[in-house]
N, C-alpha and C positions, 0 to 999 in steps of 0.2 A: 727343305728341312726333313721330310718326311724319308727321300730317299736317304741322308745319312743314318736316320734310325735303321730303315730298311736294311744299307751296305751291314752297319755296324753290328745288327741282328746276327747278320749270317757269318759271322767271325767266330769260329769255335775257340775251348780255353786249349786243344792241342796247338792250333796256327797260333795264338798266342805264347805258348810257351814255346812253342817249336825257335819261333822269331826269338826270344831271348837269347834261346842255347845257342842259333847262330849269329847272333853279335858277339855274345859271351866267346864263342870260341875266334870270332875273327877279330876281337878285345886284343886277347893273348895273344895270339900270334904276328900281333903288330909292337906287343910289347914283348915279345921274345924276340924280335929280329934284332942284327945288330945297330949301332948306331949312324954307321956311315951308310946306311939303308934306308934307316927309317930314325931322323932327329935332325939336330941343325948341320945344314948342308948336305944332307940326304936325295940320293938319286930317285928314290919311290915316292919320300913323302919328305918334305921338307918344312921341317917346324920351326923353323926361324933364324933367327943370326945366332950366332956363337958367343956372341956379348953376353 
């Protein structure tokens, strides 16, 4: 237990925030592709059947 306080310690609020901006911008750019890229029947990401 000790070492997760330890890791957790040494996590600053920059890698914190840094980590948002890049989800946030990899968010977007999954929802900016189009849908035959990224939705149902999708060659990248495939979110489900078309029902």
């Amino acid at each position: 237990m000790s070492s997760l306080i330890q890791l957790a310690s040494n996590v600053t609020f920059f890698e914190v925030g840094m980590g948002l901006i890049v989800f946030g911008v990899a968010e977007r750019l999954l929802y900016s592709l189009p849908s035959d890229i990224v939705g149902p029947g999708g060659w990248l990401l495939d979110t489900g059947s078309t029902d």
